[in-house]
N, C-alpha and C positions, 0 to 999 in steps of 0.2 A: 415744533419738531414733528417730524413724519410718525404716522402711526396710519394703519390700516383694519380694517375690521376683517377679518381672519378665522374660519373653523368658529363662527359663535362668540369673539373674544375680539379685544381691541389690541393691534400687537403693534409694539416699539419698535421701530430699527431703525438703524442707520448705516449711509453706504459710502465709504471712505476710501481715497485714489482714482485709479486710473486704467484701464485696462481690461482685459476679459473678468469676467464675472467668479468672484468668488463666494465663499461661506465661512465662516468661519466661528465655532462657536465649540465653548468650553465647558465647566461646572456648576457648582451650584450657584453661579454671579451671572457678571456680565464683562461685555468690552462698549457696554456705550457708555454714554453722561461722560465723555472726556478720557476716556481708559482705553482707547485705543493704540497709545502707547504700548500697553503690554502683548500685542501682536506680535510673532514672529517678525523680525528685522525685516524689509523689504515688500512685505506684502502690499502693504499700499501703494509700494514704487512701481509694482509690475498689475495688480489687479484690482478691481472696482470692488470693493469687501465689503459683501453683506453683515453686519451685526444687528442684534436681536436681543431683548428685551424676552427670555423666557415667560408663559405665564405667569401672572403673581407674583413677577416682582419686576422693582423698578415701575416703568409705566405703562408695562401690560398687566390687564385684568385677568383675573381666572375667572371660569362656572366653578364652582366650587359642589355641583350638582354630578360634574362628569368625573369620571375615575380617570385618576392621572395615571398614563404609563409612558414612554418613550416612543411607542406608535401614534398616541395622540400631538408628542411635540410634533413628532414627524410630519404628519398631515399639516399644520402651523405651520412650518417653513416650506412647504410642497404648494402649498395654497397663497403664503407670500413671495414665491418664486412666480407662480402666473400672474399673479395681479400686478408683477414689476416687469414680467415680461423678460425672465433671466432665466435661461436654460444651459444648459453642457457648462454647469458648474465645476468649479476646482472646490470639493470641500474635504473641509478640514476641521474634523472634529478630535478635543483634548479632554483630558481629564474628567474624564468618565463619561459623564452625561451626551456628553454632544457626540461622542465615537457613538454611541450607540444609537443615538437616533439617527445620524451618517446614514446606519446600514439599514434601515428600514427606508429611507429617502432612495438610496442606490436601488434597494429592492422593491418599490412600490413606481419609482419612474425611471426607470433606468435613461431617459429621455433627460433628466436635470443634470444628472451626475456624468462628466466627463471621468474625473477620478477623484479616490476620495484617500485623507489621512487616520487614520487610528490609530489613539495612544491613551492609554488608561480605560480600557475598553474590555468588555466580557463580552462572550456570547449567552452567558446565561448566569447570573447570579446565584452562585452555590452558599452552604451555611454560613461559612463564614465570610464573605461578605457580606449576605446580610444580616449576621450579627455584629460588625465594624459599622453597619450604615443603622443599624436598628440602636444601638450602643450609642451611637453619637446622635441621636436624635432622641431620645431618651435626656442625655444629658442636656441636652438644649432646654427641653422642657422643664428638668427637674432642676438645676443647677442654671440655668439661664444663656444667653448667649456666650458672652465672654468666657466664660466654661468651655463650653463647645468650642470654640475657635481657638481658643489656645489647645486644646485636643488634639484638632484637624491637623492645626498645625505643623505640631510635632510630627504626626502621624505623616504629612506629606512632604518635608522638606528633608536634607539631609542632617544630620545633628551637626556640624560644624556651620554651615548655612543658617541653620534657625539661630542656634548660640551666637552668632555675629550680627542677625540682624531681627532677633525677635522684635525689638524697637519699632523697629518697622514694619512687622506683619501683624503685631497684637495690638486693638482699640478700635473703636468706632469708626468706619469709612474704610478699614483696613481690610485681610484680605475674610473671603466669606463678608461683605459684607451687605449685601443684597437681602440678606438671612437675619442683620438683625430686626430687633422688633416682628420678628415676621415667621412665627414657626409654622404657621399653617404652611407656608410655601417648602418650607422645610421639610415639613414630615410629608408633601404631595410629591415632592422629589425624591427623597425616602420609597413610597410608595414605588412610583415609579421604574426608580432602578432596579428594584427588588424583583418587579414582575418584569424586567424586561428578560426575552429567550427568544433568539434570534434561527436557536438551535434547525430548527426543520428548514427553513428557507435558505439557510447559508449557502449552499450552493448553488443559488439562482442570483445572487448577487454578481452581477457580469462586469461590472464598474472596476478598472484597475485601482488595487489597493495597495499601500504604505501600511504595512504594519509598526509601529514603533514599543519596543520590549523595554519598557525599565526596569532595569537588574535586582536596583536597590526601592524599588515601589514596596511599599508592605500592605497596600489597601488594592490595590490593581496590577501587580506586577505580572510575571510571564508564566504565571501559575492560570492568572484569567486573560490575556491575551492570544498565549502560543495557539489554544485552540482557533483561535478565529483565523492566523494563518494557515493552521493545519484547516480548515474548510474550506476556505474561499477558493474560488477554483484561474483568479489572476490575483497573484498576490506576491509584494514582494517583504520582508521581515527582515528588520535592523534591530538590534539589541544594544541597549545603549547600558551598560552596565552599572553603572556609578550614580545613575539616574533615578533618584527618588519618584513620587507622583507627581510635582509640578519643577520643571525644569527651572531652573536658578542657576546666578552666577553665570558671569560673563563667557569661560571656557563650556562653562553645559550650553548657553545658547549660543554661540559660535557652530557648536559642534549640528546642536538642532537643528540651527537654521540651513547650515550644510546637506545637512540630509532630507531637510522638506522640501527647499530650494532644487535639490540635487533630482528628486522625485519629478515635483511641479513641470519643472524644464521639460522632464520628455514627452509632456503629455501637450 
């Protein structure tokens, strides 16, 4: 399987369809090892999708020497965009982690990012997020994984959604589950989001953006979103109301994919 050595580190990815060049990457997981399924509907139909194997988990390595924050993911996918030779990217970063290193990719090359998606994204981690991300990594530790993930869970899906199909999001290979056995990567991710503050540079970010507002998020909703539309200085902002932190159910990604798709096109 493709892997590259990368910023100091040995980094996984993998690049799936057909088409101009995209990104595409999410939270504390992944979309490789066969989970590229959980893509947005179509993307592979229209673009060549970069996925990634974050530091420390799955089949990239970490320094475990260097301080994780979302500027150093950032550099890792800026560095495996030249060594593949993929530039004026479509990217698309979800639920949490990946919006936020988006903006330092659009802001450190503006030359990668054609345009980019955000959704479950802050421009600066205030208290209470990260006591939601300090709380749940805590639990991991003291209470174990399966603790944690039934947590997150709840915490990210809608309560009729989970109550229908916890079966499926709670156990082993299930979702978070890049995390288990693995809290080091956990609390580096932790880390990370906590010190990301995008705050000063926000308006040097030139790259057209997709803002996406989920109404009903209670970990990233439009409490830590609205501002990064309110900064960016091309920016367009959808509120998707109903919309917990990870989009579920057939009518929420109908609607999704309507409006990434709807984006993507004009660019």
């Amino acid at each position: 399987m493709p892997s590259a050595t990368i910023n100091n580190h040995n980094m996984y990815y993998e690049v799936h369809g057909d088409g101009p060049p995209a990104v595409y990457v999410g939270g504390w997981d992944t979309f490789c090892h066969g989970r590229e399924h959980f893509l947005a509907r179509g993307m592979t139909d229209k673009y060549s999708v970069l996925l990634i194997d974050y530091r420390g988990i799955g089949e990239s390595d970490d320094d475990l020497n260097v301080t994780p924050s979302t500027e150093l993911h950032a550099d890792d996918i800026i560095g495996l965009l030249d060594h593949l030779g993929m530039d004026k990217v479509y990217f698309v970063g979800l639920v949490g982690i990946g919006a936020c290193i988006g903006q330092w990719v659009a802001l450190k090359r503006p030359d990668l990012v054609r345009c980019m998606v955000n959704m479950g994204c802050w421009t600066y981690a205030d208290v209470c997020l990260r006591d939601q991300l300090n709380g749940l990594a805590t639990l991991h530790e003291k209470a174990g994984f399966h603790a944690f993930q039934e947590l997150v869970a709840v915490y990210s899906f809608r309560p009729d959604y989970y109550i229908a199909n916890r079966h499926k999001l709670l156990g082993s290979g299930k979702v978070w589950g890049a995390l288990e056995h693995n809290l080091s990567a956990h609390c580096r991710f932790t880390e990370a989001c906590n010190s990301h503050d995008i705050r000063p540079y926000i308006k040097d970010i030139a790259a057209p953006t997709l803002v996406v507002h989920a109404g009903s998020d209670v970990i990233t909703g439009p409490r830590t979103t609205m501002p990064l539309e309110e900064g960016l200085p091309n920016v367009i902002g959808v509120t998707m109301p109903d919309v917990a932190h990870v989009v579920a159910g057939k009518q929420e990604k109908i609607a999704f994919n309507d409006i990434l798709h709807g984006f993507l096109d004009t660019h």
